[in-house]
Each structure stands twice: as structure tokens, then as C-alpha cells.
C-alpha positions, 0 to 999 in steps of 0.5 A, a space after each residue: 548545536 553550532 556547525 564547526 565547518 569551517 565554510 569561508 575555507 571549503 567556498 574557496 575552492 568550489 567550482 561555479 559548474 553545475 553539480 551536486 552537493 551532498 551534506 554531512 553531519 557529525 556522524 557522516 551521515 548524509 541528511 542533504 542532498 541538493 543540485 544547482 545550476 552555480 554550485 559556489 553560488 547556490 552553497 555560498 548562500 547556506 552561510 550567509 548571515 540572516 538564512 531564509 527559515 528555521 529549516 535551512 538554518 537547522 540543516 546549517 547548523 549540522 553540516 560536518 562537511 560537504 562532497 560536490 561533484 561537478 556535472 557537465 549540465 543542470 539536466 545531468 545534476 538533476 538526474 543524478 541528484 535524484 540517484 542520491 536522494 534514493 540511495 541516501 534519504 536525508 532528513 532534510 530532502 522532502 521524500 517520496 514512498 512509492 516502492 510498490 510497482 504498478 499493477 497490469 492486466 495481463 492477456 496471455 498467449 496461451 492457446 485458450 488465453 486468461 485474463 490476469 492480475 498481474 505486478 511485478 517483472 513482466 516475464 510471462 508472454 503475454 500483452 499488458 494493459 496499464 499501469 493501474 493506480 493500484 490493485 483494487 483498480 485492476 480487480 474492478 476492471 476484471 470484474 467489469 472484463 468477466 461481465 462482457 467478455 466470458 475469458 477465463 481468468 482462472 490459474 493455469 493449474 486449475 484450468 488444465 485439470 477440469 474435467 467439468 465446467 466450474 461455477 463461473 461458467 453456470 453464471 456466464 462469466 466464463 465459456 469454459 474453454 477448459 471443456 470445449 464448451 465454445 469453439 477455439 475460434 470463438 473464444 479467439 474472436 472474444 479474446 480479441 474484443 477484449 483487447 481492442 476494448 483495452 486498448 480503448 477501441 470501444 466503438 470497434 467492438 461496439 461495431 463488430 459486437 453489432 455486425 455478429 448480433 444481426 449476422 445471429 439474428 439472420 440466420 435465426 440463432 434468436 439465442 446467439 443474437 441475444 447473447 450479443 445484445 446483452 453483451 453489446 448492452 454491458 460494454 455500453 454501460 462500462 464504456 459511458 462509466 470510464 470515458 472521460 475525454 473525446 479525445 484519445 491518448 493517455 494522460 497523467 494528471 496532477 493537482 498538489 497542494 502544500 498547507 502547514 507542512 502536509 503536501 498531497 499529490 492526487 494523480 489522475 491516470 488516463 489511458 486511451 481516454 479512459 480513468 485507469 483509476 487515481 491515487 494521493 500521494 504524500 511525500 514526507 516534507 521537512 519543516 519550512 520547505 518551500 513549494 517549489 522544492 516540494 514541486 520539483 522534489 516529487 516530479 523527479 522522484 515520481 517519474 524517475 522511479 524505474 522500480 515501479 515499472 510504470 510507463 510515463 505518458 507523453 502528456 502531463 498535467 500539473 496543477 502548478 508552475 515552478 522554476 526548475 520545471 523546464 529543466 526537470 523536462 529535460 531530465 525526465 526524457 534524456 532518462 527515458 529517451 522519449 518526448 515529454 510535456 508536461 504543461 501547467 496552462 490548460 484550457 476546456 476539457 483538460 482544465 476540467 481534469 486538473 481542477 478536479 485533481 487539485 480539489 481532491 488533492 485539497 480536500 485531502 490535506 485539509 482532511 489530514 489537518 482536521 483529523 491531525 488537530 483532532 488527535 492532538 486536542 485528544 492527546 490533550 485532554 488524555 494528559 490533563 485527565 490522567 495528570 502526567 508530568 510530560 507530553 504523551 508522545 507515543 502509546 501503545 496497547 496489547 491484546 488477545 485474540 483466540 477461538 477457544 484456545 486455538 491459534 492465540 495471537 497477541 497484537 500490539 499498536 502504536 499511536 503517536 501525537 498524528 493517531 495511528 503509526 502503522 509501520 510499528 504495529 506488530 503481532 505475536 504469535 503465542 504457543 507453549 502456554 495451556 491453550 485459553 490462558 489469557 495471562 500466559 499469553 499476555 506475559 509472552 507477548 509483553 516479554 517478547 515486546 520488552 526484552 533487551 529494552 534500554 533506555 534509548 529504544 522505543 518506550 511507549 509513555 503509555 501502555 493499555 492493556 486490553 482486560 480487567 484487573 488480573 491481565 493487568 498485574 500480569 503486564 505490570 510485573 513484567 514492565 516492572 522486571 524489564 525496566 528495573 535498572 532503567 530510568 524510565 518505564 510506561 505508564 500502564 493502564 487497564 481498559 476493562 469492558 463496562 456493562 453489557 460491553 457497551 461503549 462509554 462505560 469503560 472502566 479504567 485502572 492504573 497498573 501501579 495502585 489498581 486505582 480505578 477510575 472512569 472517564 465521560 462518554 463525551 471525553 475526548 480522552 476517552 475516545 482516544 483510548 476507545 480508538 487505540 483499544 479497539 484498533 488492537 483488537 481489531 489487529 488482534 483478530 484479523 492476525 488470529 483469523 488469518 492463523 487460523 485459517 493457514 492452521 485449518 488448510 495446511 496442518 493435516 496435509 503436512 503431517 503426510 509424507 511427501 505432500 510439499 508446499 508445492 503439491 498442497 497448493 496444488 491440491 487446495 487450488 484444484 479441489 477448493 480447499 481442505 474440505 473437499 480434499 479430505 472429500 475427495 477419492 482416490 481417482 479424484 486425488 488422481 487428477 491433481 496435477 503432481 498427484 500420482 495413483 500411489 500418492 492419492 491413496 496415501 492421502 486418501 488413507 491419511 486424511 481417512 486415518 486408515 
């Protein structure tokens, strides 16, 4: 489809200043957003006759109409190209998603501070450690904390309701300030360690953790000074684990590369000469951009990103150059009004870093290609095998997972021609049907999936079901009652377990005909669907398991009258879950903070049956 703008009339009347242009097409909506140092220049090259690639002839060929908006600098372009580019995500912008904030460690300022996971608004008082690249980062570190330095990390809640020190403490990993088992000035000597050591003074603590050691050792507390060996001994094998420059000072290190249309970030995150941990991105690239737009594209969303509330270093390592570079320096510290490098030729240590960057960032990309050909070549022999008259473009498969009738879940994934597609799976949580009747529950799950389908929504090519020849005319006769008055309708497909349930012995069964049919066990066809088949079930089970588990903690606490979500909480969290609550006496219900005597016997009663 041609564009019908009239470009020769609207060129006339561009500014040559610097600025930003957003594109429109028919059903004014914005799929480009660009900046430029000449706008009459830069838009005066869209509507030229040989245009550089498929993508910007494409873009061309859907613009209904384009806005400018002038800007006093390319620096101010910049920045507010990046404002429309978070607020509109055209289609043909290469995008970055990155919506989650970055974790911290938090250090409390109580009296007997904790040590904490924390992501979000930093409302709490209190000193943060990072940004981390992720969770799992953080939690490592804890786990690394809770070895050398004994700092509770437990709730606030459970921490003032002790009356007896918990497990952490009979394993040494927590001092248990909670029963004064160690001295206030104790505790606030390691909580001070503990800071210096994130904040990247290892040899401070090293120094201070020697000099208590022999003071110890002195005056013949044997006991004491080993405990400062064994501590001093942890922080040395921790601290070897995590240096990675003699010098201090935090840096972010970036290695990119861009290969047939997959652009892969890897992001090294140091912080006071240590790894903080390191983290891929990739950014959505539409068909044919150039690097340099994917380059510039990421550094502007990345660093500009205020929702992640991360900090930006003063240093930044990239593993490639690009034209617009100089101007998105400036950018990035007239925004944050702090000084910024970022630097593309390094030597000795540094370029150490980025070349160990830019491998992983390689290594993942050709990955995702490999892995990308692979599920292609399988989508292939699927077609060929099961004779379909057109591609297979998305597929979907259904299954049960129950314990004995008990909190039923129905899971549904999706898989296009790239393999997995996440962001569309979805469970159903089942109820109203005799409890164990898998063909009830497949019924409601297809029914709920399908109601109010028309032709132009989701419509899997193919639709597996998990289960034998009875699941599957239950699933046909619901497809058959939701897609009588549409021109199309799924392909439905019964994978039934072989022999001893072993893998490579499926038996295959189309819904229309029951015609049964197998695949070899070598068939590329038959490990997509053994893919699909099992990442339904494994989506089933863990929805059922996590049903399951809220069902068995909850239910018999809100049957009672005047335990809210707020005082079950509290009540799992002090005592350890539903087991020791219904264990639990009067006096013990007692001392749950929001408890009152009366309260405890109610619950005492109830969970009794009294």
C-alpha cells in the first residue's frame, strides 16, 4: 500500500532546526519516532526515489501525516525523542524493555539493623547498596552477607515477637540481637563492617577484623579470636570471588552485537571494584535497521529510563562507536546533571572487561539464532508430517493438573515459529465440576479460552491436548460450537502418553477423525510437540502447586471470624506456617503481634473445633 501524503507540500514548510518528527499512519497512530540535527534535511531523505532498505521504504509507505516539533539543540531533540518513544512505542523504533526497577540491599536504621532485599521507591530509612542486575544477584549476596557477618536479616514482625533465638542463629548465621545474645555494641561494630565491606573497603575490614582477632587472642578469649579467624577467612574468599579491578570506582560495562535482525546488550555492572553481577538485553529491532540506530536506540532508552531507579555511573564502556554518541553524552548528563563518559577505546584492564562483555554478548545472539533455526526447521517437519495446507504460525496446547481432585488448574501455552511465547500463556483456575473429572475441567478451560473468539483474534493453527481419545472429543465439540459461524478453527490434536509413559512413544490423534497416527522418535516434528506437551504440563503443575499451597495456608484461618489478610500474615510469619499455628496454645497465639488473649482462643477454638 502506497502512502497518499502529499510529502513535495508538507517539506515546503519544515524548519531546518533541530527537532523531532513523529509519523503517523492512516489510523493516526504513531509508528516512528526520529530526531535530527536538520529536520527539512533528515525528513527530505524519506521521499527520495531509491530509499536506503526495505524498512524505511516500508515505514514510507504508511505515513498519513507527520508533527515536528522544533527544539532549541540536538542534545534537547535527543532527550525529548526519548519521551516519545516511551510514551508511543511505534513499530518501526527499535524498543527497549526494561520496566522492572533494580534491586538494593538495604541496611536499616533501626536499633539492631537488618540486612534486606529491597526494589522499589526507597521509602524505608535506611543505607542502599547498588544497583544489583537482578534479584538473584542480591540474594546470592545475602547469602554470601549471612556467612561473615551474623546481621539478622529476618522481618520486622518476626524480629520483635522472639522470645527464643530462631534457626539462624544455632547455625551462626545470625547473633540474635532479638535476645540479646550479643551486646548492642557488638552487633553495631558488625553492622559497620558490613557496610564498609559494601561500600568496597575490603582491606578496612580485613584490618579491623585482624586487629579485634589479636586484641581476642591477647587476652585469652581463644573462642572469640576464632571467631574472628573464621570470619576474617570467609571475607577473604568472598572478597578474591568478586575483585575484579585494582582499581576502585564503579563502572558499567557494555559489549553489543547486532546479527540478522537479534541485537544482544551484555551489561557488566561494577561497583567499587566489584561485579554486582551482569545481565543481556535485547531490545526489539525491526527488520533492516542499521547499527548505529540500534547503538543509539538502546544507550538513550537504557540510561534515561527514571522508572528503573537505577544509578548511572560516571564511567561507561561501550563495545562500539557511533555517529550520534557525542550527542547522546550530552544528553545523558544535561538529564541527570552529572558528568558522564563513556568511552569506546580502552586499554589493559578495561579492555579486558569489554572484551569479555562483547563475547557474551555474541555468544548469546548466535545462541538465539541457532536455537531460532532449530524451531523453524521443527515448524517444517511439523507441517510436512501432519500435511497442513498453510504455515503453522502459532500453536497452542491445554492441560490438567490436580492432586486427587484438589485445587484443579488448566494451563494453556503458546508457541510461534521462534518456540515459546510467554507473554501469551495463561491458567484457568477450574471449580464448579465434581472434583477429579478431567473432561469437566478441560471443557471449562477451552470454553473460557474460546468465548466470544471471532475471526480476527488469536486462533491457534494447531490445538494439542494433553490426553487420550476421550479429553479429545470433549475439546473438539467445544471448537466445533465456538467456530461454527467463523471461516477458521484449529486444528486439534490429542497427544496420548505411550507405553510406561516413556518419551518417543506418543501416540497422536487427530480430533476430527480419531485417526491415530505416530511419529519416529528421532522426528523433529515429534520433539516440537514433546516440547509444547511438556511445557504445558510443566505450566500446569506449578499453577496447581502454588493453588495448592495458598488453599492449605489460607483456608482455615479465614473461615475465623476476625483474622484479616493482615493478622494471617502475621500469624504465618511468626509462627512458620499453618501447622505450627493450628500447634500452637492460647499463650503462644498470644504473642503474635495483633493478637489479643480473646482473639487466640477464638482461634485456638476454631482451628480445634471446639
Amino acid at each position: 500500500m502506497l502512502s497518499q501524503f502529499d510529502s513535495k507540500a508538507f517539506l515546503q514548510s519544515v524548519s531546518s532546526s533541530p527537532g523531532v518528527y513523529r509519523m503517523y499512519d492512516s489510523e493516526e497512530t504513531v509508528i516512528y519516532v526520529g530526531k535530527a540535527k536538520d529536520l527539512k534535511k533528515r525528513l527530505t531523505s524519506y521521499f527520495r526515489k531509491n530509499l536506503p532498505n526495505v524498512k524505511t521504504h516500508a515505514l514510507v509507505s504508511h505515513i498519513a501525516n507527520i508533527d515536528v516539533t522544533v527544539t532549541h539543540s540536538e542534545t534537547d531533540a535527543l532527550l525529548l525523542e526519548n519521551d516519545y518513544i516511551k510514551q508511543y512505542m511505534p513499530r518501526y523504533n527499535v524498543l527497549l524493555r526494561d520496566d522492572k526497577s533494580y534491586p538494593y540491599i538495604l541496611l536499616s536504621h533501626h536499633k539492631h539493623p537488618r540486612l534486606a532485599y529491597h526494589r522499589g521507591p526507597k521509602r524505608h530509612k535506611g543505607s542502599y547498596f547498588g544497583p544489583y542486575p537482578n534479584g538473584g544477584a542480591v540474594r546470592e549476596s545475602l547469602h554470601l552477607m549471612q556467612k561473615i557477618f551474623p546481621i539478622r536479616q529476618c522481618e520486622d514482625v518476626y524480629y520483635k515477637a522472639r522470645s527464643r533465638p530462631c534457626l539462624q542463629y544455632q547455625i551462626g548465621r545470625c547473633s540474635a540481637p532479638c535476645v540479646a545474645k550479643i551486646s548492642d555494641e557488638e552487633y553495631a561494630a558488625q553492622v559497620k563492617l558490613a557496610s564498609l565491606f559494601l561500600k568496597g573497603r575490603d582491606q578496612q575490614v580485613m584490618s579491623e577484623l585482624v586487629l579485634k582477632m589479636e586484641t581476642a587472642a591477647h587476652m585469652l578469649e581463644y573462642e572469640q579470636a576464632a571467631r574472628f579467624r573464621d570470619q576474617i577467612s570467609a571475607l577473604r574468599r568472598v572478597a578474591e570471588q568478586q575483585e575484579v579491578s585494582h582499581t576502585s570506582g564503579d563502572m558499567d560495562v557494555i559489549g553489543a552485537y547486532y546479527a540478522s535482525g537479534v541485537a544482544c546488550f551484555h551489561l557488566l555492572f561494577i561497583r567499587d571494584g566489584k561485579i554486582f553481577g551482569s545481565r543481556s538485553y535485547y531490545p526489539k529491532v525491526p527488520a533492516q535497521t542499521e547499527l548505529d540506530e540500534v547503538l543509539s536506540s538502546f544507550m538513550l532508552q537504557f540510561y534515561l529510563n527514571a522508572d528503573s531507579q537505577r544509578t548511572v555511573p560516571k564511567e561507561i564502556l561501550l563495545s562500539h562507536d557511533f555517529a550520534d554518541l557525542p550527542v547522546l553524552v550530552d544528553a545523558i548528563q544535561s538529564a541527570l546533571d552529572k558528568k558522564v563518559e563513556i568511552k569506546t577505546k580502552v586499554r589493559s584492564e578495561r579492555a579486558k572487561f569489554l572484551k569479555l562483555a562483547l563475547t557474551n554478548a555474541t555468544n548469546a545472539v548466535n545462541t538465539r539464532l541457532s536455537h531460532k533455526s532449530t524451531v523453524e526447521q521443527r515448524f517444517l517437519l511439523l507441517e510436512e508430517a501432519i500435511e497442513v495446507s498453510k504455515a503453522v504460525t502459532r500453536m497452542e496446547c491445554f492441560d490438567i493438573s490436580h492432586t486427587m481432585g484438589e485445587s484443579t488448574v488448566a494451563s494453556c501455552v503458546v508457541f510461534n515459529r521462534e518456540g515459546p511465547n510467554k507473554a501469551e500463556y495463561r491458567r484457568y483456575n477450574i471449580s464448579g465440576i465434581t472434583p477429579g473429572d478431567d473432561y469437566a475441567a478441560m471443557k471449562q478451560a477451552l470454553t473460557r479460552r474460546f468465548d466470544n473468539i471471532e475471526k480476527s483474534g488469536k486462533v491457534p493453527d494447531i490445538l494439542f491436548i494433553d490426553g487420550g481419545t476421550g479429553q479429545l472429543r470433549i475439546a473438539q465439540k467445544v471448537v466445533d460450537e465456538k467456530f461454527a459461524n467463523l471461516d477458521v478453527a484449529p486444528l486439534l490434536i490429542g497427544v496420548a502418553k505411550g507405553e510406561g509413559r516413556k518419551p518417543g512413544l506418543e501416540t497422536l490423534i487427530y480430533g476430527e477423525n480419531e485417526q491415530s497416527f505416530t511419529l519416529p522418535a528421532d522426528s523433529g516434528a515429534l520433539h516440537l510437540i514433546q516440547h509444547i506437551r511438556d511445557e504445558s504440563h510443566r505450566f500446569a503443575i506449578t499453577g496447581h502447586r502454588n493453588k495448592r499451597q495458598k488453599t492449605r495456608n489460607t483456608s482455615t484461618l479465614e473461615s475465623i471470624a476476625g483474622v484479616g489478610p493482615k493478622r494471617r500474615k502475621a500469624l504465618l510469619q511468626y509462627l512458620g506456617g499453618i501447622q505450627e499455628v493450628k500447634g500452637a496454645s492460647v499463650s503462644e497465639l498470644a504473642k503474635v503481634p495483633g493478637i489479643s488473649v480473646e482473639m487466640a482462643q477464638t482461634i485456638h477454638d476454631s482451628l480445634r473445633g471446639s
